[in-house]
LUMTORMI-436741 format. One record per residue (C-alpha): x, y, z; residue number from 1. Coordinates in steps of 0.001 Angstrom, whole numbers. Example, Ala and Ser with C-alpha at 12.3 -4.5 7.8 and 13.67 -1.06 7.14 Angstrom:
residues 2
[rec [12300, -4500, 7800], 1],
[rec [13670, -1060, 7140], 2],
***
This chain:
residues 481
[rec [0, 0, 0], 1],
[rec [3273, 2445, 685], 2],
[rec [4414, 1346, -2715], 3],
[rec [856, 2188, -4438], 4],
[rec [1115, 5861, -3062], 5],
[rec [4805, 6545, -3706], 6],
[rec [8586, 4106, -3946], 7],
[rec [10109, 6587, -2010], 8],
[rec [7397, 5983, 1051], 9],
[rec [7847, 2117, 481], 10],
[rec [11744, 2653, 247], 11],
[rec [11872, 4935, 3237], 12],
[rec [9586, 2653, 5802], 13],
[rec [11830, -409, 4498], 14],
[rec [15334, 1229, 5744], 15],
[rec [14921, 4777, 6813], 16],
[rec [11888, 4303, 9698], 17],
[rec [14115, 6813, 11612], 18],
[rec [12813, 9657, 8909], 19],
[rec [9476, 9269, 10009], 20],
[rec [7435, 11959, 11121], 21],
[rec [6902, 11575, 14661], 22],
[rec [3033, 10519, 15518], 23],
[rec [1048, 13214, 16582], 24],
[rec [-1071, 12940, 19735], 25],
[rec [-4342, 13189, 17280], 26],
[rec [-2787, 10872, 14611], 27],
[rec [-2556, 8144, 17630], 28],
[rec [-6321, 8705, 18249], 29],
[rec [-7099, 7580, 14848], 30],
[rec [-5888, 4407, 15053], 31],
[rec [-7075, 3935, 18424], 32],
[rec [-10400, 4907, 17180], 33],
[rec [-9974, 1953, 14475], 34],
[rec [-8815, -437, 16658], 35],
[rec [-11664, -99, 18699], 36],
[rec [-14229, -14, 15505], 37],
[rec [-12638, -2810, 14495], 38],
[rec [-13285, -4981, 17959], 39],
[rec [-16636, -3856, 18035], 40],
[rec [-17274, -5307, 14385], 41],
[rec [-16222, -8983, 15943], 42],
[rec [-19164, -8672, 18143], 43],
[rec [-21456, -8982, 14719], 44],
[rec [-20071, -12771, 14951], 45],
[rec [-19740, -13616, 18343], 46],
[rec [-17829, -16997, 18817], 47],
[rec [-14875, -16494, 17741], 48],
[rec [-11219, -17080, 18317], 49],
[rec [-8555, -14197, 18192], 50],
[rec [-5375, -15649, 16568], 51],
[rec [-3376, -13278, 17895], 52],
[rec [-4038, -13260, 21016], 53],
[rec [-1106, -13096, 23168], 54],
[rec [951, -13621, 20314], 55],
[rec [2160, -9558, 20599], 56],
[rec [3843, -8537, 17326], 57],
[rec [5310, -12266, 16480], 58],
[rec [3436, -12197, 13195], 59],
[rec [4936, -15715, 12204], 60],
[rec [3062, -17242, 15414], 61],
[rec [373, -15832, 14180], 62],
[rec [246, -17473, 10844], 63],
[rec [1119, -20293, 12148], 64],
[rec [-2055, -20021, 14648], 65],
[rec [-4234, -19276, 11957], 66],
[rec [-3420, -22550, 10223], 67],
[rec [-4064, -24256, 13402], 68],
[rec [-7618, -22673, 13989], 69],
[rec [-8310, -23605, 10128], 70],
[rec [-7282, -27245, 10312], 71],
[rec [-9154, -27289, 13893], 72],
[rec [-12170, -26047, 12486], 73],
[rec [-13184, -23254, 13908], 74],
[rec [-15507, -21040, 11979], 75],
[rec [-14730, -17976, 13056], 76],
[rec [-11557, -16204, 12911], 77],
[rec [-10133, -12647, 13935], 78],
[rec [-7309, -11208, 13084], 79],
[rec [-6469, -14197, 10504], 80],
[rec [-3086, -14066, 9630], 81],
[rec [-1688, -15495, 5888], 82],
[rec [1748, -15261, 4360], 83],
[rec [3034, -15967, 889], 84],
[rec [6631, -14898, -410], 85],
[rec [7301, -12090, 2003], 86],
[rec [4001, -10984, 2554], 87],
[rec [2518, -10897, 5222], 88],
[rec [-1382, -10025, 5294], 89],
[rec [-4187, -10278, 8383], 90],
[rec [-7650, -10385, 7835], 91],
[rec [-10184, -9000, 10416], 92],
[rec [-12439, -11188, 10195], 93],
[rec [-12991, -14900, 8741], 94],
[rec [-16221, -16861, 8476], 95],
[rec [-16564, -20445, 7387], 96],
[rec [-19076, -21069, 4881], 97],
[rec [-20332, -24113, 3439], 98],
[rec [-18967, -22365, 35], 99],
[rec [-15560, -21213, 1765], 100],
[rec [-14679, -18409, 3799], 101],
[rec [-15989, -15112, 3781], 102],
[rec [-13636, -12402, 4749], 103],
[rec [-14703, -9198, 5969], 104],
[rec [-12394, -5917, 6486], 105],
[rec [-13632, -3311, 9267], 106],
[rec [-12924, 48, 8252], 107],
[rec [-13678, 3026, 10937], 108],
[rec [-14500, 5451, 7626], 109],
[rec [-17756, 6063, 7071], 110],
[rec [-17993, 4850, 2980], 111],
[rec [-15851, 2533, 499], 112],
[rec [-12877, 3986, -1110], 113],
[rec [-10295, 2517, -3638], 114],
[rec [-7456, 2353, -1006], 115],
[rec [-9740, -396, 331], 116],
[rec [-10282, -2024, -2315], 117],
[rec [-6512, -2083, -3326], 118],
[rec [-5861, -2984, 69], 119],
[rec [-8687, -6034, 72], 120],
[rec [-6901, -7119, -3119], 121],
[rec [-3665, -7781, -1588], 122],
[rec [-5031, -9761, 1224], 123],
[rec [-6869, -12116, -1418], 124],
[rec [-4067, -12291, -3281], 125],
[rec [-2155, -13557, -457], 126],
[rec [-4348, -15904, 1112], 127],
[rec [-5588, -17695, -2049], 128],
[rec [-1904, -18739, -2965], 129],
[rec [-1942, -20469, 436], 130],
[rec [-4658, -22239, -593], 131],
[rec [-7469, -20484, 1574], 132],
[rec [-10339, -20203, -699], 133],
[rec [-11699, -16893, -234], 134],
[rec [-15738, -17196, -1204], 135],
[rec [-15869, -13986, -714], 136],
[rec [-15060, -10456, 723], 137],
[rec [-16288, -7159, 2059], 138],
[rec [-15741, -3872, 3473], 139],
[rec [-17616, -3512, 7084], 140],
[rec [-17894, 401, 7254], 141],
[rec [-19856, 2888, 9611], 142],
[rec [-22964, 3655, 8265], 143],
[rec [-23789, 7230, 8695], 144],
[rec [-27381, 6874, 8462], 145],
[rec [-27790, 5031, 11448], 146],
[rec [-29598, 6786, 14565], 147],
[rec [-29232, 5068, 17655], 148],
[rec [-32074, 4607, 19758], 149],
[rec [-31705, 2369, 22803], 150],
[rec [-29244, -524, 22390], 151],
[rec [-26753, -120, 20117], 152],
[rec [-27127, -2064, 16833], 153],
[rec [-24307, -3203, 15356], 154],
[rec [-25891, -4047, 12140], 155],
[rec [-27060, -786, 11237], 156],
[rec [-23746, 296, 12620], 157],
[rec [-22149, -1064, 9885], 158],
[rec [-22723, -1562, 6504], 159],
[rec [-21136, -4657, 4747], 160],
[rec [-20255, -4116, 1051], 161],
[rec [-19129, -6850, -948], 162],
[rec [-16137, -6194, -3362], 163],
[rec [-14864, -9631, -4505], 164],
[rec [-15739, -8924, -8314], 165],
[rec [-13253, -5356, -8112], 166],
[rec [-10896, -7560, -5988], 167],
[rec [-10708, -10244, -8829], 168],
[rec [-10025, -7632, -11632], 169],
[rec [-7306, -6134, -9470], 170],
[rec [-5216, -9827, -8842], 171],
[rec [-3114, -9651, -12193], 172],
[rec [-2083, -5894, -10865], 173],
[rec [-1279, -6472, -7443], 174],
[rec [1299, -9544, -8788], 175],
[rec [2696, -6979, -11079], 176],
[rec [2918, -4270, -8219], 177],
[rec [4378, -7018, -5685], 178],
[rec [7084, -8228, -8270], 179],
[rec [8030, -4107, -9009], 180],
[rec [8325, -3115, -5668], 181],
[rec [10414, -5767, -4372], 182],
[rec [12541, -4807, -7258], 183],
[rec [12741, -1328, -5680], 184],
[rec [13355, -2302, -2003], 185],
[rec [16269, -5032, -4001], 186],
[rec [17761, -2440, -5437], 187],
[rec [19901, -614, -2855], 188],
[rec [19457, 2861, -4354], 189],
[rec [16478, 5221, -2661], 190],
[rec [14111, 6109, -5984], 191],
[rec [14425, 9794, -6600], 192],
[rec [10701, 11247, -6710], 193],
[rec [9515, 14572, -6015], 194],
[rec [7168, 15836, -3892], 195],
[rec [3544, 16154, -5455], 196],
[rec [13, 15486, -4615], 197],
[rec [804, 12220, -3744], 198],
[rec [2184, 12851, -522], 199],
[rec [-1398, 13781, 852], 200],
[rec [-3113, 11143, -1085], 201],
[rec [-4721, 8718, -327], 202],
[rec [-3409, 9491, 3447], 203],
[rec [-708, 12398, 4577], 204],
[rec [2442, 10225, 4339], 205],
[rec [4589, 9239, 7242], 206],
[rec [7896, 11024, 5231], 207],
[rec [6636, 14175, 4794], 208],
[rec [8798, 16430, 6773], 209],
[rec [11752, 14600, 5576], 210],
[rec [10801, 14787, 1549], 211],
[rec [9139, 18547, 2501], 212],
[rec [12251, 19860, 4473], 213],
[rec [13300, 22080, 1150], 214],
[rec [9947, 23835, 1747], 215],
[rec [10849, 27192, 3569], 216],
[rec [8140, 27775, 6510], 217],
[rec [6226, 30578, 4850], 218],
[rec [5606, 29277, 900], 219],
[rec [3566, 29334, -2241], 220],
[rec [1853, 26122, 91], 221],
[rec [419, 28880, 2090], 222],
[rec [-1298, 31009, -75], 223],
[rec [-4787, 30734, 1433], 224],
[rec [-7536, 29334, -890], 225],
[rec [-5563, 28561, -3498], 226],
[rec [-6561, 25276, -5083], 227],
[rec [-4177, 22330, -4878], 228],
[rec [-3347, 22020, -8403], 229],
[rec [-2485, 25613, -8878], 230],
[rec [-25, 24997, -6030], 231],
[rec [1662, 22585, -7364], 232],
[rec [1981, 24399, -10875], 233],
[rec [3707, 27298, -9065], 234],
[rec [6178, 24970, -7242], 235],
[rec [7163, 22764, -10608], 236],
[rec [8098, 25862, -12219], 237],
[rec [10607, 26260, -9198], 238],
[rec [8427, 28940, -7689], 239],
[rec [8468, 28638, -3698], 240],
[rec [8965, 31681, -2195], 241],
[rec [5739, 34271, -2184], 242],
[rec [7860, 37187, -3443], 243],
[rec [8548, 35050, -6840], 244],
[rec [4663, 34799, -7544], 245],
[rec [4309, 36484, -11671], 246],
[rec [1760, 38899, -11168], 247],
[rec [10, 37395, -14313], 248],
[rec [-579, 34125, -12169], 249],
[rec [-4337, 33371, -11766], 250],
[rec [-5040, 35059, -8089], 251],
[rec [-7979, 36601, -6601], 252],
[rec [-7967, 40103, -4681], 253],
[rec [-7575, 38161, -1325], 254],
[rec [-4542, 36102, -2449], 255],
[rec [-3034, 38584, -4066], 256],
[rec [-3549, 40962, -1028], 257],
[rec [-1851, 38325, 1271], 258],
[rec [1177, 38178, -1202], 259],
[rec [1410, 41878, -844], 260],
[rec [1281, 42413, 2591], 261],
[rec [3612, 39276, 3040], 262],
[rec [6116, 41146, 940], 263],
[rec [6030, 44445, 2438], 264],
[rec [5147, 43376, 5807], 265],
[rec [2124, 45249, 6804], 266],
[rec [-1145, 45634, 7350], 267],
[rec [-4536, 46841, 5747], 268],
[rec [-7412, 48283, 7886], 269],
[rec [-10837, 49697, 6544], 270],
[rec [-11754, 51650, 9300], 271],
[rec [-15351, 52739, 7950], 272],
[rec [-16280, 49017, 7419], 273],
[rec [-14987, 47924, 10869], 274],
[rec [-16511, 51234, 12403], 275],
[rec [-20115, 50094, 11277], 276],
[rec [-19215, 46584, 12109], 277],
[rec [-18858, 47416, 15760], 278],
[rec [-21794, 49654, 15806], 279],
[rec [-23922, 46908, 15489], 280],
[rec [-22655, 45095, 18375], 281],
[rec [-25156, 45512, 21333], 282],
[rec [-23812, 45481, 25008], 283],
[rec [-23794, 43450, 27207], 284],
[rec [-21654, 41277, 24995], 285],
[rec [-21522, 37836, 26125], 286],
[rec [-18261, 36294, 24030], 287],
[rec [-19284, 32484, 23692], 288],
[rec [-17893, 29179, 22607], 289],
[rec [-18655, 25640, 21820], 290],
[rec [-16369, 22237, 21953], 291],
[rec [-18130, 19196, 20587], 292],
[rec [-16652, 15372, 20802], 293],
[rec [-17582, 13277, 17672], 294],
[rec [-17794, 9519, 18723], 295],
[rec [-17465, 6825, 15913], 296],
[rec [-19634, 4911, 17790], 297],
[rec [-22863, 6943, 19317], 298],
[rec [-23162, 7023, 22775], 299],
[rec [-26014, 7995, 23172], 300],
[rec [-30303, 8001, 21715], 301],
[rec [-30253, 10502, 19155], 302],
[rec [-26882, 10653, 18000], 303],
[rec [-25073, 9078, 14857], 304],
[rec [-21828, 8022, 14272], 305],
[rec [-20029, 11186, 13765], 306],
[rec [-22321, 13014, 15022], 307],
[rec [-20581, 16537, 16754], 308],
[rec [-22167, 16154, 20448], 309],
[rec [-21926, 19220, 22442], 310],
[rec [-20241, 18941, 26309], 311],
[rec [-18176, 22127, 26833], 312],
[rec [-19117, 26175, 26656], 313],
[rec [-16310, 29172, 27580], 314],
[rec [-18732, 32370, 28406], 315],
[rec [-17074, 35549, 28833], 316],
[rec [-19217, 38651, 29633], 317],
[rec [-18783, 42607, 28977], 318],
[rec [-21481, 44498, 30377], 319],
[rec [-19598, 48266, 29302], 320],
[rec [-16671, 49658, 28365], 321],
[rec [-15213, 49660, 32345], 322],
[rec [-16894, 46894, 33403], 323],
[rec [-15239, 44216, 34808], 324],
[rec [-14924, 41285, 32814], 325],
[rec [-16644, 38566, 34439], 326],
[rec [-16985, 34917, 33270], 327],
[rec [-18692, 31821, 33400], 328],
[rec [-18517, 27874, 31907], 329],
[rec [-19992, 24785, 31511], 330],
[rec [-18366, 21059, 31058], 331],
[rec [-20330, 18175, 31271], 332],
[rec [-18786, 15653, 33840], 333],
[rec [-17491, 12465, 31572], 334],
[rec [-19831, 9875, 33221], 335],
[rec [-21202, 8449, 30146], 336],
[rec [-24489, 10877, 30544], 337],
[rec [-25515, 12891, 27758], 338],
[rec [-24506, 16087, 28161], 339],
[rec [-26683, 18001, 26140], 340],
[rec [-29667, 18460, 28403], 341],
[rec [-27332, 19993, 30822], 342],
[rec [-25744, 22035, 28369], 343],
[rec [-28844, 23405, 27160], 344],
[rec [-30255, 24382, 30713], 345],
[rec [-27014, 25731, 31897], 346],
[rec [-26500, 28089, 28532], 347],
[rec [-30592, 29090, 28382], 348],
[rec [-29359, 30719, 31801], 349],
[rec [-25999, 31939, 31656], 350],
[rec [-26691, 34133, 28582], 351],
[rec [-29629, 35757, 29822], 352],
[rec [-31684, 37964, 27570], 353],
[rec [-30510, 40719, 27137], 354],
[rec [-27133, 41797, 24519], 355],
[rec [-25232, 39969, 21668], 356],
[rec [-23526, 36363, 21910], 357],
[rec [-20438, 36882, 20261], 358],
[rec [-18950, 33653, 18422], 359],
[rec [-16089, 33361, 15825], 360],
[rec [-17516, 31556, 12852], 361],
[rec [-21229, 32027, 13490], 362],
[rec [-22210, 28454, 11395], 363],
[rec [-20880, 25846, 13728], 364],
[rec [-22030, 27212, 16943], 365],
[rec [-25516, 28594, 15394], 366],
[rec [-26137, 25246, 14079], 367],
[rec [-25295, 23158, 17740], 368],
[rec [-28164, 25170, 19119], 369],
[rec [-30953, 24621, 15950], 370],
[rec [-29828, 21014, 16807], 371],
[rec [-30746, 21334, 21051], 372],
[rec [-33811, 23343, 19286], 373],
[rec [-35225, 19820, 17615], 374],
[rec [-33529, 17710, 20120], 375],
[rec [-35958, 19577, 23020], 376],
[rec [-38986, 21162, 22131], 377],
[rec [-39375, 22371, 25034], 378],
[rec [-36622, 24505, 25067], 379],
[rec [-36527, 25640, 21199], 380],
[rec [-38074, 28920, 21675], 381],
[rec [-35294, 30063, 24255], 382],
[rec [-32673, 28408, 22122], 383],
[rec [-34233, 30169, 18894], 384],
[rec [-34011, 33216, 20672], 385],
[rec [-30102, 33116, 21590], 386],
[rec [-29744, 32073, 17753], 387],
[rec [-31381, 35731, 17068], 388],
[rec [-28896, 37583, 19188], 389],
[rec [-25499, 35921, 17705], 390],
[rec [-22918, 37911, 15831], 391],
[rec [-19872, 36911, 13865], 392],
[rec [-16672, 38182, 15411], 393],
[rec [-14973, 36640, 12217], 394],
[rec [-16353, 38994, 9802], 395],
[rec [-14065, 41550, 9943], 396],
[rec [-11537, 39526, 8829], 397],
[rec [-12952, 37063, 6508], 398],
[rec [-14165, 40012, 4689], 399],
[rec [-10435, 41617, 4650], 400],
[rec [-11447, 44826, 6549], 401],
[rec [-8425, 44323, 8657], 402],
[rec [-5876, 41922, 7575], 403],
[rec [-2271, 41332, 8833], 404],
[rec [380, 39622, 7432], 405],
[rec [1252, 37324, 9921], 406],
[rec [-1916, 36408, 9159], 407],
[rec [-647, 34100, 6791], 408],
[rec [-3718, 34793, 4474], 409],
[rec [-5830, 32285, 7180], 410],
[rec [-9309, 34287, 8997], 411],
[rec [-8880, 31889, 11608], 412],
[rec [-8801, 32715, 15528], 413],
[rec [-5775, 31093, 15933], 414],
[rec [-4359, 33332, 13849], 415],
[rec [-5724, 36249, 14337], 416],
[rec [-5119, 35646, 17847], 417],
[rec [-1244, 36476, 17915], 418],
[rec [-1356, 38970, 14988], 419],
[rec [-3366, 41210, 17262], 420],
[rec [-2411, 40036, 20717], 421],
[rec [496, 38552, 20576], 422],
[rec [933, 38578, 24078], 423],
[rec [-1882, 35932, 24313], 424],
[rec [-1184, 32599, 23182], 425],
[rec [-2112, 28982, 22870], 426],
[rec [1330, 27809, 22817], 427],
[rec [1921, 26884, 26334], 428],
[rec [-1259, 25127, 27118], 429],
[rec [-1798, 21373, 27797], 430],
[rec [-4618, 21512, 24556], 431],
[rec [-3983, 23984, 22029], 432],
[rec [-6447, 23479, 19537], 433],
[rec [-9942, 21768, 19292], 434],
[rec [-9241, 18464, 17897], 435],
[rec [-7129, 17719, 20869], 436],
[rec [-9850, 19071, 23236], 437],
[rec [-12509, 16618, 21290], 438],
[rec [-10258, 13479, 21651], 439],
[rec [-9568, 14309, 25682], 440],
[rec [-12506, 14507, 26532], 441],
[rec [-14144, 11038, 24393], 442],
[rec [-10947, 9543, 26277], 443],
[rec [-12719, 10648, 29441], 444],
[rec [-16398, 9500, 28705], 445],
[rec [-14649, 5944, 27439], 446],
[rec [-13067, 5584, 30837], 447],
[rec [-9353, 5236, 29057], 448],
[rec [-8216, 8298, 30423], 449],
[rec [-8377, 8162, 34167], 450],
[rec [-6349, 11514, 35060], 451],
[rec [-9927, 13200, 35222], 452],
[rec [-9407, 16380, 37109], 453],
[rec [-6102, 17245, 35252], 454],
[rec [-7744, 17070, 31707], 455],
[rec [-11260, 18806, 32529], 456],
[rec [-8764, 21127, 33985], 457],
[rec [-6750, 21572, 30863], 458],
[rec [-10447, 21487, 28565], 459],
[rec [-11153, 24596, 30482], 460],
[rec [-8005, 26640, 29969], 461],
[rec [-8023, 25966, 26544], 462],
[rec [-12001, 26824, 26089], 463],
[rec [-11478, 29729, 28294], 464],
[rec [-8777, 31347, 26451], 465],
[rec [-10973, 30667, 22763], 466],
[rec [-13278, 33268, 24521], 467],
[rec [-10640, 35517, 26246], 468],
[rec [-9215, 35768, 22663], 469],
[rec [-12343, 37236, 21207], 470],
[rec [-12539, 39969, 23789], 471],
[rec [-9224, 40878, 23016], 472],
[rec [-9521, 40670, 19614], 473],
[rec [-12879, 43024, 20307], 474],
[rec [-11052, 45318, 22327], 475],
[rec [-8357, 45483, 19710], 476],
[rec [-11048, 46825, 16757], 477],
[rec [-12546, 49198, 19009], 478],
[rec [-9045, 51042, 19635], 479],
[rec [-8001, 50864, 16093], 480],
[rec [-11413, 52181, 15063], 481],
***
């Protein structure tokens, strides 16, 4: 699968794992979240034996067990292990049919890609030329659609689709690809490929930072909106640094503004535009906003897989100009509850009735509370009013009426944030950005983290600062304006 995406990958991960990028603390949470998609799936056929376990990472115990389970029997299988010349493949899951085995891959995406089907192709490759006959084969993925209500149900968790036709038309290709790769890793000399799309595609690739080291920090790669392709036009005609941009190169105003500003170093304001902005901002201003954790598996009646579930709220308030800044926060204690009815109460209250809720990018938390709104009747015409009063802190700069460039061309908070304060900053926090926050906290409600107090204690520095940012970043416009 290295090979398939790039020889240089499949080179590098054969002799040069100490180039690797190092795994990032969100990366890890991706395969943990597979690994545990992928043990729920076994529960779909209950009864079987894992031939791995405690067999660790000796693979060729593993194959060996396998062989053992097969001549003993048994008709189901996880983690089935088959080798053939060097490779090495494991299947998920095998069932014994009265036609042969059926093999099923569990996948913690939520639809069928090629990679998979690549990836399928390989492991039927393998395990037919040890003379497992392979009936057939599919791809158990989460299935979107589902809405849990009550017990979960695994079979509308997943959906099973079966690829074995694809997989057949790919076996004369994956023998060619096997025999051309081992000719690469044979060959003692590390193949010479540029960087290109293919380093993001089908997955980011573990090399990166070592092939993308020639890329200087601030690049044509950051040119903000600029499609992918147009990117990587600019860079194969040796064009990296923003300063070497043609001016007859295909940019809109906003690109061509961050170029500009990059160059010269500066900044554009349009006071009469911000000016009106703020006038329509009606005290008391309560600065608000949202974290969400999005659990492959629901947790809970009303939720899908995927689904962004609401459990955390920073709430700073600004009644005037010398008021003091008071503030105010919610986080829903990880005991496998539902947080949202809590949530709901506890923001219905906090924010009053009175003055503006102030978020930065009004669609994602605007569209939490129309959710609460369906979710509890009840409390929808509250909720619908709080909707009424939000405003969009990001405006100002996603329209370009002030824009900096150490911006980097990017409307976001985070960086906005140190353009305009710089003395504020995310960097020396435990969580820095939301991602992290989302995976801490599903850690919590799981019961695999178990350092409770010290993480819903880092969840509410980070949260608190998202809001502490936007009064800043308030307080900034005003004096500029």
């Amino acid at each position: 699968m290295s090979g398939l995406q790039c020889q240089k990958k499949l080179y590098l991960n054969a002799y040069f794992k100490k180039y690797k990028d190092p795994i990032s603390e969100n990366q890890q949470a991706v395969f943990d979240r597979g690994h545990r998609v992928g043990k729920l799936a076994q529960q779909i056929f209950l009864g079987g034996v894992d031939a791995s376990a405690g067999m660790g990472y000796n693979f060729q115990k593993i194959v060996e067990r396998t062989q053992q389970l097969i001549q003993q029997g048994e008709n189901i299988i996880y983690e089935a292990a088959f080798q053939h010349d060097q490779i090495l493949v494991i299947f998920d899951i095998l069932v014994r049919t009265t036609k042969g085995f059926v093999a099923y891959e569990v996948k913690s995406s939520t639809k069928l890609s090629q990679t998979h089907i690549y990836d399928a192709s390989i492991q039927y490759y393998v395990a037919q030329k040890c003379g497992i006959k392979i009936y057939d084969i599919a791809i158990l993925h989460i299935n979107t659609a589902y809405i849990r209500k009550g017990t979960l149900n695994l079979k509308k968790l997943f959906k099973a689709e079966k690829i074995k036709k694809q997989v057949l038309e790919n076996q004369e290709f994956v023998e060619q690809k096997i025999d051309e790769f081992k000719q690469v890793l044979l060959g003692g000399l590390l193949p010479q490929i540029d960087i290109g799309p293919h380093c993001t595609s089908p997955y980011t690739c573990d090399f990166k930072g070592y092939c993308h080291a020639h890329i200087p920090k601030l690049s044509v790669f950051n040119i903000a909106g600029l499609a992918a392709e147009k990117k990587w036009q600019l860079y194969n005609k040796n064009i990296l640094s923003l300063k070497d941009v043609p001016e007859q190169f295909d940019l809109n105003d906003k690109q061509r503004q961050q170029i500009n500003c990059s160059i010269e170093q500066r900044t554009e304001l349009n006071k009469e535009q911000l000016s009106k902005f703020l006038s329509t901002l009606n005290l008391p201003l309560f600065f608000i906003d949202f974290e969400t954790f999005a659990p492959a598996i629901p947790l809970y009646d009303n939720t899908s897989p995927y689904k962004a579930v609401v459990f955390q709220y920073s709430l700073h308030i600004l009644r005037s100009a010398e008021a003091e800044l008071e503030h105010k926060e919610f986080i829903a204690k990880p005991d496998g509850k539902d947080p949202r009815i809590d949530f709901t109460k506890q923001i219905i209250q906090d924010c009053e009735t009175q003055g503006d809720l102030i978020v930065y990018n009004i669609g994602f938390e605007r569209s939490k509370l129309q959710e609460l709104a369906e979710l509890y009747p009840e409390k929808k015409q509250e909720l619908n009013a709080l909707i009424k009063r939000m405003k969009d802190l990001m405006i100002p700069f996603q329209k370009r009426w002030y824009y900096d460039h150490k911006m980097n061309g990017s409307h976001s908070i985070k960086n906005v944030l140190p353009a305009l304060v710089p003395e504020l900053s995310y960097k020396n926090l435990e969580i820095q950005e939301g991602q992290t926050a989302s995976n801490k906290y599903l850690d919590l409600q799981l019961g695999i983290r178990k350092n409770t107090d010290e993480t819903m204690n880092a969840l509410s520095e980070y949260c608190k600062l998202d809001t502490l940012a936007m009064v800043k970043i308030y307080e900034v416009l005003n004096n500029l304006t």
